[in-house]
N, C-alpha and C positions, 0 to 999 in steps of 0.2 A: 823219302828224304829229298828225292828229287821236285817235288812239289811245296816244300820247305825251304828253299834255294837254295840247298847245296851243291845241285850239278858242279860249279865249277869248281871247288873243292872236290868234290870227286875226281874231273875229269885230270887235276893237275895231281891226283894221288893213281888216275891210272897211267897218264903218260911220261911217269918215272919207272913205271914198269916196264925191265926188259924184256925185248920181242922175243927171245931166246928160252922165256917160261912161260908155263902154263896159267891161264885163266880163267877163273869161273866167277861169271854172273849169277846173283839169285835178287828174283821178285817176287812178290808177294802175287803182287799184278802186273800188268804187260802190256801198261798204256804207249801212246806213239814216243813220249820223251823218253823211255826207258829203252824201247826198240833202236831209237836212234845213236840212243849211248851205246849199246849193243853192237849194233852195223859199225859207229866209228872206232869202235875198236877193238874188237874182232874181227878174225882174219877170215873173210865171208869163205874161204876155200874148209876152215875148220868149224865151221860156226854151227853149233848144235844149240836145236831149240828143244825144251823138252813142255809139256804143258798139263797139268791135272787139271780138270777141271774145267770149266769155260772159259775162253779167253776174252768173254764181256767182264770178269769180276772189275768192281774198281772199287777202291776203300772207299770205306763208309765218312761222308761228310759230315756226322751227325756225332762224330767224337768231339767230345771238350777235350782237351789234354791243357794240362795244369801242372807246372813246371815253378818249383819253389827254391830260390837257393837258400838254406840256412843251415845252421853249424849244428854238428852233430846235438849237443846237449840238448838243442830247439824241436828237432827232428820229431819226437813223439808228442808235444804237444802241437806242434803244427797239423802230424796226423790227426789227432784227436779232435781239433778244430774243423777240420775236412771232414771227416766221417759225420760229426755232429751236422756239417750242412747240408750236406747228401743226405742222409737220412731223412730230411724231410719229403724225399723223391724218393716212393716206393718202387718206381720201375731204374730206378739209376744203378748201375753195376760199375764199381772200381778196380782198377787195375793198381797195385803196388809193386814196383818191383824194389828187391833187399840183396845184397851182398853176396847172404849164405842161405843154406837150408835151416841151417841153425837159428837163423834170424827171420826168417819165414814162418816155422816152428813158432817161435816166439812171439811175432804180431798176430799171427791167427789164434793163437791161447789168450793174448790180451783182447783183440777183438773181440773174442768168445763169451769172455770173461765181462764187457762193458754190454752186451746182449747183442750183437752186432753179428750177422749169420758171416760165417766166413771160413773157407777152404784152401 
């Protein structure tokens, strides 16, 4: 998010947090902007790092992410339109995210259902 420009919405949602509670940071990755938010506000005497994995990972550049606002009723044909263009890109993989599990359920049976592999 921090590469989205939200730092400084961040940092005004962490320094309304009282010094007198606990804090926990999580990243995916642990590039230098995130370490620096880290140091400024954590108390270096508490300050635990924990790390799985490499500490070279950094997100992948090569996401589209495609951000739609419409009204619920629009909602499934908007999908429908998306999946249709996509599909022409056999190597392309989509991310949907739904509400419920219920509604998860429910797009992966229509998906199914329109031939469209989906889990």
């Amino acid at each position: 998010m921090l590469d989205m420009g939200f730092e400084p919405q961040i940092r005004k949602i962490l320094q309304q947090i009282r010094p007198d509670r606990q804090m926990l940071m999580w990243s995916a990755t642990w590039p230098k902007e995130v370490r620096k938010l880290a140091c400024d506000f954590m108390d270096s005497n508490d300050f635990y790092h924990l790390n799985i994995g490499s500490e070279k990972l950094a997100a992948n550049h090569n996401i589209t992410q495609i951000i739609d606002v419409v009204q619920d009723w629009q909602k499934e044909d908007k999908l429908n339109k998306l999946l249709e263009e996509m599909s022409a890109d056999n190597s392309a993989k989509i991310l949907i995210f739904a509400e419920t599990k219920k509604r998860c359920d429910e797009l992966t049976r229509n998906m199914r259902k329109y031939g469209y592999r989906a889990m």
